[in-house]
C-alpha beads as a LAMMPS data file, in Angstrom:
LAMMPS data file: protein, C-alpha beads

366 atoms
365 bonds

1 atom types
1 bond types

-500.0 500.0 xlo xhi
-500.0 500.0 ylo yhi
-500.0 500.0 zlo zhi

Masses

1 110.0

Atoms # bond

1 1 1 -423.408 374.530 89.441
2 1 1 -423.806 374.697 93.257
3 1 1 -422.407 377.543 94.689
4 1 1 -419.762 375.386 97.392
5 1 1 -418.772 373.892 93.756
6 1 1 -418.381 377.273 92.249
7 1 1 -416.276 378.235 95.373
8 1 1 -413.813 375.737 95.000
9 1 1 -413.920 376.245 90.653
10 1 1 -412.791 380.144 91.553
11 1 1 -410.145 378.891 94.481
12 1 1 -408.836 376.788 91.469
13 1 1 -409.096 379.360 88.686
14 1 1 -407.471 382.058 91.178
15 1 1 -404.253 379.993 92.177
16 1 1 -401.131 381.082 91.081
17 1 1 -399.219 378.887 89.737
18 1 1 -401.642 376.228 88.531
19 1 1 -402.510 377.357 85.057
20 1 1 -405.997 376.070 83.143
21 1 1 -404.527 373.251 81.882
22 1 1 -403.326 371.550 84.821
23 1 1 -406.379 372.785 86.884
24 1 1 -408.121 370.834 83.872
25 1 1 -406.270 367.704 84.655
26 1 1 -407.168 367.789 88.921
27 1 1 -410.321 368.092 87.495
28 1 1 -410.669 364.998 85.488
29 1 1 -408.271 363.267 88.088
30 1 1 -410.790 363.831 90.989
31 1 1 -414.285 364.337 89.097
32 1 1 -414.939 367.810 90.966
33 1 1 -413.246 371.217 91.723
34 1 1 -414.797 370.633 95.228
35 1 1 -412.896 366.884 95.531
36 1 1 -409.371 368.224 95.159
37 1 1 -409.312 370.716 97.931
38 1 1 -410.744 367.672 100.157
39 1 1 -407.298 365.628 99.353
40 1 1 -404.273 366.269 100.708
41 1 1 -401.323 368.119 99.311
42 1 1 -399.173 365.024 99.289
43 1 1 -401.599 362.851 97.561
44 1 1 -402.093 365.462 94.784
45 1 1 -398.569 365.405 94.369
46 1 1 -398.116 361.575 93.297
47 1 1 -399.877 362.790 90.266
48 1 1 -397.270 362.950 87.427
49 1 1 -396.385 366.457 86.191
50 1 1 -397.569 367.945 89.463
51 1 1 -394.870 369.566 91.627
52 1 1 -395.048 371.759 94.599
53 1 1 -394.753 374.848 92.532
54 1 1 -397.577 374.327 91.014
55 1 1 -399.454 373.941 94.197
56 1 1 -398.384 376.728 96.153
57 1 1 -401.005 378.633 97.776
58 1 1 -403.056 376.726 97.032
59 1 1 -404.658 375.242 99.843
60 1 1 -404.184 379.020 101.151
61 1 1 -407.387 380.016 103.375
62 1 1 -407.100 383.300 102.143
63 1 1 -407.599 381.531 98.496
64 1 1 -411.021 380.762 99.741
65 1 1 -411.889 384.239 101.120
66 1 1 -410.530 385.709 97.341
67 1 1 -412.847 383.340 95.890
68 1 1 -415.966 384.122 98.703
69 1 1 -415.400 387.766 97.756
70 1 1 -415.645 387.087 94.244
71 1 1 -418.729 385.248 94.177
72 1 1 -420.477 387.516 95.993
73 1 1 -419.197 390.426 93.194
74 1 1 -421.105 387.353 90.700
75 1 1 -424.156 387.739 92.639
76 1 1 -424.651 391.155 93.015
77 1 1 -423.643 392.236 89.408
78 1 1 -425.899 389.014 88.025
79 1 1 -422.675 387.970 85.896
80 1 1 -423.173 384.822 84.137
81 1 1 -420.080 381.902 84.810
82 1 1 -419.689 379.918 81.865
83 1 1 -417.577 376.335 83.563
84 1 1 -415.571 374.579 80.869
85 1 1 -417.934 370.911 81.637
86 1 1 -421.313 373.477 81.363
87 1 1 -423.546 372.866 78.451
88 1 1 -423.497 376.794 77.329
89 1 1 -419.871 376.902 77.745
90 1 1 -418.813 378.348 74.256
91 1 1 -418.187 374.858 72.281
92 1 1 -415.226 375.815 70.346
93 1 1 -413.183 377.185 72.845
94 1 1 -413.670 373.367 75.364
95 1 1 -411.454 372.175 72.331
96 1 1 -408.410 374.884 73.388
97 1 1 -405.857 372.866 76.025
98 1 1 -405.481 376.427 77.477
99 1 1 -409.215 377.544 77.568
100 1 1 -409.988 379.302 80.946
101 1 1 -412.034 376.887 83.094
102 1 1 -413.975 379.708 83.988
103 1 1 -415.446 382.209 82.087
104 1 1 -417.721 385.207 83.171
105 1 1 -420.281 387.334 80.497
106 1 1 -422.705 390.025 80.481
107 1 1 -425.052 390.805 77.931
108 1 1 -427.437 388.463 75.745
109 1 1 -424.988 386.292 74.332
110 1 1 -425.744 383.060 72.121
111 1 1 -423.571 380.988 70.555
112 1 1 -425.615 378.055 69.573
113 1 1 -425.358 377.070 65.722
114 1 1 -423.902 380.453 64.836
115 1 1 -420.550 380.937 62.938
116 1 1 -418.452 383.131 64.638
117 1 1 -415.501 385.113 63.027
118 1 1 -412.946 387.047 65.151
119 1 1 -411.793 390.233 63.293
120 1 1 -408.345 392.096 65.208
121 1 1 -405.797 394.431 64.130
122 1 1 -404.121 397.291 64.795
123 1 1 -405.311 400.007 67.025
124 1 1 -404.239 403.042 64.378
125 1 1 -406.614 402.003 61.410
126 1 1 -406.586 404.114 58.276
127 1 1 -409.127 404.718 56.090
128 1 1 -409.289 401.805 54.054
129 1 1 -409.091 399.584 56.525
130 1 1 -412.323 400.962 57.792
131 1 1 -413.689 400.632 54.802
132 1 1 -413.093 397.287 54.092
133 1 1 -414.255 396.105 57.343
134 1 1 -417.094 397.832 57.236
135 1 1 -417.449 396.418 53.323
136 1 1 -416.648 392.852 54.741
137 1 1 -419.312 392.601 57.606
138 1 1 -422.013 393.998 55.811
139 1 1 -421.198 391.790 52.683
140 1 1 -421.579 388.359 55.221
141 1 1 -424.171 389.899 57.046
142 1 1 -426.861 387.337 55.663
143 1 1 -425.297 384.501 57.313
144 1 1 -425.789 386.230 60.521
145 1 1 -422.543 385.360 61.873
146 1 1 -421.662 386.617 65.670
147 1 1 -418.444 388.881 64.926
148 1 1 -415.819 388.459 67.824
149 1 1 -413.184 391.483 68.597
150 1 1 -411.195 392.896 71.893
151 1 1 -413.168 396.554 72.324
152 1 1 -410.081 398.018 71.832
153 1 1 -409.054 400.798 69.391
154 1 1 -409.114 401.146 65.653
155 1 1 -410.375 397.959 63.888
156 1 1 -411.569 396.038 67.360
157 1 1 -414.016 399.013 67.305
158 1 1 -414.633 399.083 63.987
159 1 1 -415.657 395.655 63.482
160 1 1 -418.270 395.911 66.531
161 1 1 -419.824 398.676 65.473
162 1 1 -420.334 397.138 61.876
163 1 1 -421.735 394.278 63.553
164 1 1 -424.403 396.504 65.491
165 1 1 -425.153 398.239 62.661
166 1 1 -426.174 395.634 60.579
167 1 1 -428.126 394.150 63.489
168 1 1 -425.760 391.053 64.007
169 1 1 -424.805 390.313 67.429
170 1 1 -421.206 390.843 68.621
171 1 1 -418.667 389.636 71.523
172 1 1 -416.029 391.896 73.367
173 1 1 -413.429 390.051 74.700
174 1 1 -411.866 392.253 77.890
175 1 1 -408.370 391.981 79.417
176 1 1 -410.140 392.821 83.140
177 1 1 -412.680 392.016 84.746
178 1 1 -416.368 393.694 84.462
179 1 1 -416.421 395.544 87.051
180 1 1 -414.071 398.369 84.930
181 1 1 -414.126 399.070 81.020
182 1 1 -410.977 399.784 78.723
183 1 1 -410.395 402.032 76.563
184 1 1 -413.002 404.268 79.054
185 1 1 -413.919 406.703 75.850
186 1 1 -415.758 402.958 74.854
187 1 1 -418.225 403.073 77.559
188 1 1 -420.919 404.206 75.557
189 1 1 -421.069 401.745 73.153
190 1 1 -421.561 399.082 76.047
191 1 1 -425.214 398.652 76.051
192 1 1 -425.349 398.045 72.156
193 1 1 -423.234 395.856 72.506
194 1 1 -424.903 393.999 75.775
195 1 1 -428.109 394.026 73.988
196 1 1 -426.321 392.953 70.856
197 1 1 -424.261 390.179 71.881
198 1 1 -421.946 391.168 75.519
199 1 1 -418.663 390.725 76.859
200 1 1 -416.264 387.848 77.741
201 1 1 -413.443 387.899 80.467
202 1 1 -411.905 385.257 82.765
203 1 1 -410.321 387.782 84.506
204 1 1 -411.783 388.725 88.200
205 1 1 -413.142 391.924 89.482
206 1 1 -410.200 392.128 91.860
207 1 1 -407.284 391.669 88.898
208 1 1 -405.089 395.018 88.498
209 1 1 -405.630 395.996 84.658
210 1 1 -402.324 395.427 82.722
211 1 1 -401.216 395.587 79.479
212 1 1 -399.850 391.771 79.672
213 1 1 -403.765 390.491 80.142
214 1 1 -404.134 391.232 76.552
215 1 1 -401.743 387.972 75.833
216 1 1 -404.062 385.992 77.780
217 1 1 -407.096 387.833 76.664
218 1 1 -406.323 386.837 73.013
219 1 1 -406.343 383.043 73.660
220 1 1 -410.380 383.737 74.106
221 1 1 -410.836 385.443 70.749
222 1 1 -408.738 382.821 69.049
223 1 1 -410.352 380.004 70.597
224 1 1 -414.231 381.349 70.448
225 1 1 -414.196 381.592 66.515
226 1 1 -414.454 379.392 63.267
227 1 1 -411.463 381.886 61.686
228 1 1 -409.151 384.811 62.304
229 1 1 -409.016 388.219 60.388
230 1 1 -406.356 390.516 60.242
231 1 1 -407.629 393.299 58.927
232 1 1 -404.283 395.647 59.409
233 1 1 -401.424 395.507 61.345
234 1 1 -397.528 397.000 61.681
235 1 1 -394.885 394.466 62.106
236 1 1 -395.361 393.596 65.426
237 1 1 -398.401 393.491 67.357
238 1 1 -401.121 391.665 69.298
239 1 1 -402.973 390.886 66.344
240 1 1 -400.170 388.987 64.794
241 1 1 -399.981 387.063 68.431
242 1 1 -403.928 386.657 68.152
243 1 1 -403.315 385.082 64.506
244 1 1 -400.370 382.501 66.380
245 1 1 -402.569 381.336 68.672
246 1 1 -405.785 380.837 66.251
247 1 1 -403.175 379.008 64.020
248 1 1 -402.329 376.496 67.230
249 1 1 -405.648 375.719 67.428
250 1 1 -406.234 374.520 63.422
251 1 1 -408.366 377.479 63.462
252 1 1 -408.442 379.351 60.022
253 1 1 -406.393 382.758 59.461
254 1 1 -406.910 385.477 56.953
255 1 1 -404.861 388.736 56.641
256 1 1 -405.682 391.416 54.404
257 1 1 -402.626 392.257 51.969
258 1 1 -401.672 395.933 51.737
259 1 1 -399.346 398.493 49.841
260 1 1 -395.580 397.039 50.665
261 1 1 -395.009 400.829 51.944
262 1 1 -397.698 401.121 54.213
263 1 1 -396.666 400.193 57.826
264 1 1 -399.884 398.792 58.594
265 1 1 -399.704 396.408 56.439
266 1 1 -396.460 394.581 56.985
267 1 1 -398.094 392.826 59.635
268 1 1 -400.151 391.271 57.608
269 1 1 -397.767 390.937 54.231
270 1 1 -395.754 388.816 56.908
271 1 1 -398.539 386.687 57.372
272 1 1 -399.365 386.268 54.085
273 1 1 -396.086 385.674 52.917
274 1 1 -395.587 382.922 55.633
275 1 1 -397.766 381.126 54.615
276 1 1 -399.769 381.100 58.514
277 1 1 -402.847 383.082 56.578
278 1 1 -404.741 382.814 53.356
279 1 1 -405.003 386.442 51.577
280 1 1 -408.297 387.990 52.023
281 1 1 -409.845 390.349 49.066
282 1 1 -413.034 390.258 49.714
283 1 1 -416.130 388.192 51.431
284 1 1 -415.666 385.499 48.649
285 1 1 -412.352 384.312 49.912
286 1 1 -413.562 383.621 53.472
287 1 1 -416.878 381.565 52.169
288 1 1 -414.530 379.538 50.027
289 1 1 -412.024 378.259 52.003
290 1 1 -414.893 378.205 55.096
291 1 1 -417.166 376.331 53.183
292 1 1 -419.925 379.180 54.007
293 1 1 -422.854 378.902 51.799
294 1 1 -424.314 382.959 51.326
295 1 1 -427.733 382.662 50.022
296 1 1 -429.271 385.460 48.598
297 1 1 -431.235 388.071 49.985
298 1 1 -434.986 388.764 48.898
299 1 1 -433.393 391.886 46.933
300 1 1 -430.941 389.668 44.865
301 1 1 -433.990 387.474 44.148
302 1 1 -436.002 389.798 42.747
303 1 1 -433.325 391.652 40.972
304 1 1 -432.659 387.679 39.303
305 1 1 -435.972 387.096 37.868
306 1 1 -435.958 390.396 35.518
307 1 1 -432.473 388.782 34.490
308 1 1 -432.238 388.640 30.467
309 1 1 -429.994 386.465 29.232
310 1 1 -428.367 386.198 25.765
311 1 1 -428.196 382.591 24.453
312 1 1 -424.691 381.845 25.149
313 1 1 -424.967 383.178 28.596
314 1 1 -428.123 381.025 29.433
315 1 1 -426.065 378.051 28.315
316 1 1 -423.458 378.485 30.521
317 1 1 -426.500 379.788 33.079
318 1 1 -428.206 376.636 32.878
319 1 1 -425.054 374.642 33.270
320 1 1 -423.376 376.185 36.675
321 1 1 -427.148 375.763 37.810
322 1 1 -427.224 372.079 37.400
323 1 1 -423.044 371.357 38.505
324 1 1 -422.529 373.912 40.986
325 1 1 -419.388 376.187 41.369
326 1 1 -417.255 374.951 38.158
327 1 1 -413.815 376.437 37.152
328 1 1 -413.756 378.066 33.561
329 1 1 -412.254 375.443 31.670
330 1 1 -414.863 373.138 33.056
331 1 1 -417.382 375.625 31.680
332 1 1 -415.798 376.313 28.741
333 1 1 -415.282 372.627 27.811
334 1 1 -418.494 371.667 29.134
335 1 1 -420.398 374.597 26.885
336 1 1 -418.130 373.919 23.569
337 1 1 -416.684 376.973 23.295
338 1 1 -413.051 378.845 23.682
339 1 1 -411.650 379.604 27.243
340 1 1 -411.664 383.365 26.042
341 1 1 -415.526 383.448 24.759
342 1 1 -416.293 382.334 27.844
343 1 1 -414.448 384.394 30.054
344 1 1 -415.363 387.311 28.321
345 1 1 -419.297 385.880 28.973
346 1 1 -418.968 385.501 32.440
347 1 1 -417.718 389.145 32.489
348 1 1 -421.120 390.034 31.098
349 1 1 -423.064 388.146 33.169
350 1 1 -421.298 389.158 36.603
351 1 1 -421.997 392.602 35.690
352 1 1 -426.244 391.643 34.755
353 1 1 -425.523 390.331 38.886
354 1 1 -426.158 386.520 37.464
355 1 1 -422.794 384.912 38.692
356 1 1 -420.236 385.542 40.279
357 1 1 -416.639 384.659 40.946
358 1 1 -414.759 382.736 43.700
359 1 1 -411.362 381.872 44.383
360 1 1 -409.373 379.858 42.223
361 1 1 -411.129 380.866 38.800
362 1 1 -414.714 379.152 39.832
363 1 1 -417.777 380.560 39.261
364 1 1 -421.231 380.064 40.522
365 1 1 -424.871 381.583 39.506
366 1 1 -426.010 383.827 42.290

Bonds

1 1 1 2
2 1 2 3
3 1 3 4
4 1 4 5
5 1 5 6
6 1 6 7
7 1 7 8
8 1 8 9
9 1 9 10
10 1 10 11
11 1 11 12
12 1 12 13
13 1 13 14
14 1 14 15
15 1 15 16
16 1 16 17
17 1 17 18
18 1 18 19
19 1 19 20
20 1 20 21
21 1 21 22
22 1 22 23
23 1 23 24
24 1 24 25
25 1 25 26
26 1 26 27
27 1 27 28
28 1 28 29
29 1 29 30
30 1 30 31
31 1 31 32
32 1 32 33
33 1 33 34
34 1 34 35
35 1 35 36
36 1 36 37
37 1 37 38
38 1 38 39
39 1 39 40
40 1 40 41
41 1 41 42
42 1 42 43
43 1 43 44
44 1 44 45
45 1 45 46
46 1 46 47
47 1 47 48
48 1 48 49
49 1 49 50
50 1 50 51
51 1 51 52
52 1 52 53
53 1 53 54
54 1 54 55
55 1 55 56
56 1 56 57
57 1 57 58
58 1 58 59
59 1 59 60
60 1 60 61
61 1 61 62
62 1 62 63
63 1 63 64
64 1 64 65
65 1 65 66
66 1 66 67
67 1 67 68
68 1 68 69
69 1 69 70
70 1 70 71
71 1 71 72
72 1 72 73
73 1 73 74
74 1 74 75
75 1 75 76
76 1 76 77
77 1 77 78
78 1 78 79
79 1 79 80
80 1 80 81
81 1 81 82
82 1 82 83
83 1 83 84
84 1 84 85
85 1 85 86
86 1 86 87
87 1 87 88
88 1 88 89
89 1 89 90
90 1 90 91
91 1 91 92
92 1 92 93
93 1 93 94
94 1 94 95
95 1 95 96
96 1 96 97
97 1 97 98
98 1 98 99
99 1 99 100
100 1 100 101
101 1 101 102
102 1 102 103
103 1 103 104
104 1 104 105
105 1 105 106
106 1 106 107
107 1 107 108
108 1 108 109
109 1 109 110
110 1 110 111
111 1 111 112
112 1 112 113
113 1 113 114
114 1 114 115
115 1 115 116
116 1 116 117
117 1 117 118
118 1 118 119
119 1 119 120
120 1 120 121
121 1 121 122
122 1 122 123
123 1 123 124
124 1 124 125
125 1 125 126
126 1 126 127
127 1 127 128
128 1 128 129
129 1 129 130
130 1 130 131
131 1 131 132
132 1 132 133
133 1 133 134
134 1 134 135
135 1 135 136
136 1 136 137
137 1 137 138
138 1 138 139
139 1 139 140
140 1 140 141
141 1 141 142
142 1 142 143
143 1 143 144
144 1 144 145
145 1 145 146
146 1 146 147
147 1 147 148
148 1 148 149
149 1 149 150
150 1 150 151
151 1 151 152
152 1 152 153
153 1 153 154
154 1 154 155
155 1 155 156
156 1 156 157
157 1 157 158
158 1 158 159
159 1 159 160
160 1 160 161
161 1 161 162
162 1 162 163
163 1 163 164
164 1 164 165
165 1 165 166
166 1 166 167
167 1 167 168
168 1 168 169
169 1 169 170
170 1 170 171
171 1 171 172
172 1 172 173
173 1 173 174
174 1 174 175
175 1 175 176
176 1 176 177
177 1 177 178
178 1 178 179
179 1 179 180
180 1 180 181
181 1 181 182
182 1 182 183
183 1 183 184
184 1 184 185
185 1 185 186
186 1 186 187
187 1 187 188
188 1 188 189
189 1 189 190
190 1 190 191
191 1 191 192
192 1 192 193
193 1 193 194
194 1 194 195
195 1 195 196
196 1 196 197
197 1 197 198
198 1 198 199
199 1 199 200
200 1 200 201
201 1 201 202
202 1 202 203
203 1 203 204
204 1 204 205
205 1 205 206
206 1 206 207
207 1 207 208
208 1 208 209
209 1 209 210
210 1 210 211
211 1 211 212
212 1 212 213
213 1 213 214
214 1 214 215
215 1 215 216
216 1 216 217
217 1 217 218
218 1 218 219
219 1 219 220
220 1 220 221
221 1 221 222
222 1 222 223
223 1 223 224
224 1 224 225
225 1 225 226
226 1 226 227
227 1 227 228
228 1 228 229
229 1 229 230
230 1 230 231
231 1 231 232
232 1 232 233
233 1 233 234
234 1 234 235
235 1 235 236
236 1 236 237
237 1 237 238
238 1 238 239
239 1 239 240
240 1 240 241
241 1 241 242
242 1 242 243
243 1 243 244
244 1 244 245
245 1 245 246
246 1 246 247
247 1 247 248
248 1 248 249
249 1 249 250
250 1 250 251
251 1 251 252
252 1 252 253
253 1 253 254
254 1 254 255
255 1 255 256
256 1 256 257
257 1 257 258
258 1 258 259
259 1 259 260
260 1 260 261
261 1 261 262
262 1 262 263
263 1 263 264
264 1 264 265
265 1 265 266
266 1 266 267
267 1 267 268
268 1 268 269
269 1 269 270
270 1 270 271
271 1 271 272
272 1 272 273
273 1 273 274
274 1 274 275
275 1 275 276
276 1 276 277
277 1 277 278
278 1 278 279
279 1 279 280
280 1 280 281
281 1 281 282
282 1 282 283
283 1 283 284
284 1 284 285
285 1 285 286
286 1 286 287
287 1 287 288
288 1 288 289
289 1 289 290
290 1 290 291
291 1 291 292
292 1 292 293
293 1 293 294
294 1 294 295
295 1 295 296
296 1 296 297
297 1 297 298
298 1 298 299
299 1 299 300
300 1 300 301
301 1 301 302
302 1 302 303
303 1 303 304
304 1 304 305
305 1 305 306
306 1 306 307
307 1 307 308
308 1 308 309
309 1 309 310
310 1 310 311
311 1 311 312
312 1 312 313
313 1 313 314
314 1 314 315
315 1 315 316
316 1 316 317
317 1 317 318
318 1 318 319
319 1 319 320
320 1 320 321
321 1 321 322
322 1 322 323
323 1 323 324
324 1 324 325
325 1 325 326
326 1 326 327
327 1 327 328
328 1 328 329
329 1 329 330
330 1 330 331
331 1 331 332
332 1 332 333
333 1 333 334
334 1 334 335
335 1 335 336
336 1 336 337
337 1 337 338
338 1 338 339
339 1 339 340
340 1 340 341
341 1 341 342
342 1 342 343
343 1 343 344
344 1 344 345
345 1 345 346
346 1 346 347
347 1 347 348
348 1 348 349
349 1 349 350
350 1 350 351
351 1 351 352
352 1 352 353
353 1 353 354
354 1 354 355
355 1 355 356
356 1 356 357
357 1 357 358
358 1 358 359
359 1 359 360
360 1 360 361
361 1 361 362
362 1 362 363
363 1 363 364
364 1 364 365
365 1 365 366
């Protein structure tokens, strides 16, 4: 993009009033950022849900000095701007109605052909929630997915550090601009993470942090991703407004149940019990209902081939291996023998690390 075009793209994205949506629709109306600030105000107002609300300021000059001084804050900091029509703007989130027409990075991101998962929740993690998101990430780490969070507190952190340390790359997604850093006590995981993935933000250099941007912020790690996971969260939160949005977009929720008595997990009980998020145990839920295939590492490859197998179990071995993932009546009809012979044979040959279950009482060979 030319930089008079990126002028007029940061006038736009700075207005007001105007919103990305509509700014979206002057867009396509007039085929250029640069185009509508060369019409006049009336003529952009014969356009139907356009009203003068919506275009105050606009035409400000002091809209175009904003914008000057930002671009120059672009140049000197060597930001990357990501515009909505660009090639290596993030593909999932062109689909969003209210996807920023602008968005600014830093770091060595790539999203091409990569599943991305978003992971949020509550700032005061316990325990066990680190654990399992620790558990989870390392358990999908060979699909090499990019793992999208906020760089906040608790399981935001949590979930980017996991990603670093099993060398997968990761995406902050800030609620200011990068000329600052929030929570501060995070600064020093920033170059990790730049070399390691980087940071997201359609906010400006010039935008006064509040707490509100984190609304807005969310809409990016909703709209980046292939699925949502709660991993905890009290009753109310932005997590729960992260899992709203991603459920807006047909995006894919999970929530991670809890004790009933624990207040960080009513949050996600709520969810659950909604129906707006399937339960998440364990990795295997999330490659079901994502239709993720998880091949096996080198290790689990070796460990197979010193696999021995007792006659019953190759049977049923040799039969999951030809159909794929089958359901255990399937198998058990299929091998000609009881439901509980076989159930009690899969048991064995989970534990030997030969199978091993899925949701909805299917099993496949590993």
């Amino acid at each position: 993009m030319n930089d008079p075009e990126l002028l007029s793209v940061l006038a736009l994205h700075n207005a007001p009033n105007l919103g990305d949506s509509t700014a979206k629709k002057l867009i396509r109306h007039f085929g250029s950022a640069e185009a509508i600030f060369k019409e006049k105000p009336a003529s952009i107002l014969k356009i139907d849900g356009i009203g003068k609300i919506r275009l105050e300021g606009l035409f400000d000059s002091e809209r175009f000095k904003a914008a000057e001084g930002e671009l120059k804050f672009i140049k000197n900091n060597k930001i990357d701007c990501h515009y909505y029509q660009d090639p290596d703007y993030p593909e999932k989130l062109k689909h969003c109605i209210d996807g920023p027409i602008l968005l600014f990075s830093r770091g060595t991101i790539d999203l091409k052909n990569r599943k991305i998962l978003s992971i949020v929740g509550t700032r005061k993690i316990t325990s066990s929630g680190i654990e399992f998101c620790e558990k989870l990430i390392e358990e999908l780490s060979p699909l090499d997915p990019v793992i999208v969070s906020g760089f906040a507190y608790g399981v935001d952190i949590t979930a980017q550090k996991a990603a670093i340390k099993n060398q997968l790359q990761t995406i902050g997604c800030l609620a200011h601009g990068l000329n600052q850093i929030y929570p501060k006590s995070h600064a020093r995981y920033i170059s990790q993470i730049e070399e390691n993935g980087g940071f997201f933000t359609d906010f400006w250099s010039s935008d006064t942090f509040d707490r509100n941007n984190f609304l807005k912020r969310n809409r990016i790690i909703a709209g980046l991703s292939e699925a949502i996971v709660v991993i905890e969260s009290a009753e109310k939160g932005g997590s729960l407004v992260t899992a709203d949005i991603a459920n807006s977009y047909d995006r894919e929720v999970f929530a991670v149940p809890g004790r009933p008595s624990d207040l960080q997990s009513a949050g996600c009980l709520n969810l659950i019990k909604s129906q707006n998020a399937h339960v998440l145990t364990s990795a295997a839920d999330l490659l079901y209902i994502l239709n993720w295939e998880l091949k096996p590492t080198v290790k689990e490859i070796q460990k197979q081939l010193f696999i021995e197998l007792e006659p019953h179990e190759q049977l049923i071995y040799d039969f999951l291996q030809d159909k794929g993932k089958q359901q255990l009546d399937h198998i058990s009809l299929n091998c000609k023998m009881p439901t509980f012979k076989a159930a009690g044979i899969l048991l064995e040959m989970e534990l030997k690390g030969a199978i091993r279950p899925l949701p909805g009482k299917l099993f496949e060979v590993i």
